[in-house]
Every structure is written in C-alpha cells, then in structure tokens.
C-alpha positions, -999 to +999 in steps of 0.1 A: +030+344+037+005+315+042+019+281+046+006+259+018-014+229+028-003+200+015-032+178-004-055+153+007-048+114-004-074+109-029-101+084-018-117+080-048-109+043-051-118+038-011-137-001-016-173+003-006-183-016+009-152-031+023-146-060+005-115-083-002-116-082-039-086-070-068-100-038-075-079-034-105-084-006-129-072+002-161-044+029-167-026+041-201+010+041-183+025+044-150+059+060-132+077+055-105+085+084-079+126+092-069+129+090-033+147+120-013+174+106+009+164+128+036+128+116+037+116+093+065+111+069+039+142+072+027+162+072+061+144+041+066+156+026+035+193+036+044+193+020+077+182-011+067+209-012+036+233-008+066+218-035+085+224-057+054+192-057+035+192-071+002+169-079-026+157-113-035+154-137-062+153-170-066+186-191-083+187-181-123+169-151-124+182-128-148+173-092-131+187-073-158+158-066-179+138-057-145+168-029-133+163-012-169+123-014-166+126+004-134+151+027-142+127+038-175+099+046-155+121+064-128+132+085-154+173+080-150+200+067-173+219+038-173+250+056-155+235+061-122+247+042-097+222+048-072+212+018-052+180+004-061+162+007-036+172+045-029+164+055-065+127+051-062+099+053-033+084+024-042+086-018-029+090-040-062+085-077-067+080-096-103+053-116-112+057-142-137+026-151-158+038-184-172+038-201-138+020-176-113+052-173-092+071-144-075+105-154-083+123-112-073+113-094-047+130-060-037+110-048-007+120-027+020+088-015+038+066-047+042+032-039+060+033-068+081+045-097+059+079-114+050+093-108+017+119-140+021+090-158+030+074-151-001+099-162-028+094-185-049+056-191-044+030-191-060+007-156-063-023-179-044+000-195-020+014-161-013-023-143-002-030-175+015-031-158+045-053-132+038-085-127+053-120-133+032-096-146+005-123-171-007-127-147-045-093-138-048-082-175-040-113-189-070-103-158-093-065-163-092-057-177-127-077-149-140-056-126-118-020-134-129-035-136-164-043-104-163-020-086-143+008-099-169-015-092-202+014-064-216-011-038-199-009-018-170-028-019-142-031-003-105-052-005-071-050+006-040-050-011-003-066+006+023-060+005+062-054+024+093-020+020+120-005+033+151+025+049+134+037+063+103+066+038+105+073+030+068+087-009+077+065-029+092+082-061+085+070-086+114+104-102+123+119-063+127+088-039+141+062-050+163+033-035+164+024-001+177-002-008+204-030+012+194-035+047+216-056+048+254-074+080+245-107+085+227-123+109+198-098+134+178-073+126+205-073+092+196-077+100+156-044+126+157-026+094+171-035+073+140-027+073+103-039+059+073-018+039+054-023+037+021-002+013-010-008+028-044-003-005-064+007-008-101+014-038-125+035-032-157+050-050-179+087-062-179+111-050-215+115-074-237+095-099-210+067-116-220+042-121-197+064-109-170+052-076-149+067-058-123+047-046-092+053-016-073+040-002-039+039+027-028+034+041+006+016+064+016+003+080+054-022+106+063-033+116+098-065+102+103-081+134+115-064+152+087-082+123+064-117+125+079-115+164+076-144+171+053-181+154+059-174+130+024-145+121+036-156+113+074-181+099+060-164+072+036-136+066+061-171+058+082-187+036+059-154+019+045-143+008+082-182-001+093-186-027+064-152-047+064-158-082+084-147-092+119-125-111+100-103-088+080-105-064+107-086-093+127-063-096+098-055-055+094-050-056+134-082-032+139-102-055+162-096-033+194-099+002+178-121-004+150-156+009+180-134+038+195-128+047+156-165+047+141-179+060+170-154+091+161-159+091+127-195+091+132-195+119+153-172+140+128-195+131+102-223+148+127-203+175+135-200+187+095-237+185+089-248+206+119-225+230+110-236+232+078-272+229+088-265+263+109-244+281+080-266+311+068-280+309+037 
C-alpha cells in the first residue's frame, strides 16, 4: 500500500508583496483544533506545565466566560478537566475593545516574544517592536475596532526558522543558528513556520474577542515543491525589507535562500519546457 502524502500548507494568503500590514479577512465562524498529547506540540506543552507554566491575566479578570468560549469552539463539555492549554493546539490571549488592552494571555509556544511582557498593554504598545510598523501603528484604533466588532476574523503570519521547535520564547530557546550548507541541503534543514490567526468574539462579552494561534511547520523544500509554490515562497521572501528581514532573523540566509528558490523555480520550468506534448 502507498503511504499517503500528507497536504501542502495552503499559501493562498502568502502577502505579496511582503508587506507588514493586518491582512484580515472575513470568515462565517471559526474552531479550534484538540491537541494529541503525543504530538511534538503537545509534548512541548507538557514539559513546560511541569516546569511551571501558567497563564496570565492581569488582577480582576474574570476568565470564566473565556474558558467556556474556548471550550465551545473545541467542541467539549463543561466536565472535562483537561488543562487548558492541552485541550487545544492553539496560543490564546484576549483582546479587549473598550481600552485596546491584552489583559489574558495563555501562550505556550511564543515565536520569539514574551507573553508576561505583554500583559497588560496596549495592542500598539505591544507590536511596538515590530518592524515597518509605521501602518499598523496609524491604523491601530481601526484594528482593535474591528477585531472586537462581534465578527470573526483570521490571518496568517508568514516566516521561515532553523527548527521546527514549537516554543520559541526568547528567555527559554535561543535561536537555532541557521545551517553551513547551500541549495536543497540547506532548504531540507529549514521550515516554514506558519500562525493561522483568528479573532472571535468572547460569550456574553461585549467587545471582547479571543485570539488564537496556531502553529504550523512545513519543510521548506517540501513547501517550494511545485513551480507556484517556488515561485511565491520566491517572490514573498525577495520583496520583504531589510528591515523585517532583520526583525524575522533572515538577514544571513535570506541570499543563500532566493538564490535556491530561484533555481527550483528554474528547475520546474525546464522540466516542463522538455515534457512531451
């Protein structure tokens, strides 16, 4: 029997050009996705509740309409006592719309930020750091406004790492230093990492929503496997700014990377070029 191949990660939503911008589209209703215990994800998630992880919130937060949200859209009753954040894949944090601010965060697999830094703020003050923030930073009113409307919403963020390490939390994992070799060597030692982002809104909460990420990794030559693909993965890296390639941590790979992309991209149009007719 042949082994099923699993899918592709769908790049429909892939920002060309690479731009720091929202991105947020539209959907009728979102879930959330159980996590398997024996995953990697969800080993991860077990060692840290070992190592004394716990969620956040800041004092006065009541977190029980947010637990039955979540449990909802997970799709389990009230009775199970699975610990939150071994009940679904996904990182969650509240946004509140009245005031813009974060005030619970449950967030296990950071990519390179600090949750307990991030209580408390201010959605702006929180993507301070981020690089080309300048339309996000002049559109932020409209953001929270929107993100907390009673609708749901969902985006995606984009990039490419060293590992398929799930926690990337800067005070726990340093980075991976990115690979010596070159071409498919170097693209079989690197993943994409993708969040699948959604916004939805809080029971019984106005102009509250809950975020979820989701994590996601695909081998990068696995990802550039068809000439589209290659060929957006191409285009996607090429336009983003020496900036935000500062800020994802690409500076150093991002030539090594286009240059094989690039030569994928060739590869799949001579081939077809030669295919018989």
């Amino acid at each position: 029997m042949t082994e099923t191949q699993a899918p592709l990660l769908d790049l429909s939503d892939l920002p060309l050009p690479m731009r720091m911008l929202p991105g947020l589209r539209r959907c009728d209703s979102v879930r959330l996705h159980r996590l398997e215990p024996a995953s990697p994800l969800g080993q991860e998630k077990q060692a840290l509740l070992q190592a004394g992880w716990s969620r956040l919130k800041v004092d006065g937060f009541d977190e029980a309409p947010v637990l039955q949200t979540v449990r909802e859209h997970a799709g389990v009753g009230p009775h199970d006592t699975t610990p939150l954040p071994l009940l679904v894949q996904e990182d969650l944090a509240v946004l509140d719309g009245i005031d813009g601010t974060l005030p619970w965060l449950s967030v296990c697999t950071p990519s390179h930020w600090a949750p307990e830094v991030k209580l408390g703020l201010h959605w702006g003050d929180a993507h301070a750091p981020v690089a080309d923030n300048q339309a996000l930073m002049a559109a932020q009113r409209q953001i929270v406004g929107l993100c907390t409307n009673g609708q749901c919403w969902q985006r995606s963020v984009y990039t490419v790492s060293a590992d398929n390490r799930y926690d990337q939390h800067p005070a726990r994992q340093q980075r991976t230093p990115w690979p010596d070799q070159q071409g498919l060597e170097l693209a079989q030692r690197c993943w994409l990492r993708v969040e699948r982002q959604q916004f939805f809104p809080v029971l019984g909460r106005s102009r509250q929503a809950i975020f979820s990420i989701r994590l996601m990794f695909e081998r990068l030559d696995q990802s550039a496997s068809r000439p589209d693909r290659a060929q957006a993965l191409h285009d996607w890296l090429a336009s983003m700014s020496p900036a935000v390639a500062e800020y994802k941590g690409l500076t150093g790979v991002r030539p090594a990377l286009l240059a094989w992309l690039a030569g994928q991209r060739g590869t799949h149009q001579t081939l077809q070029a030669r295919s018989p007719k």
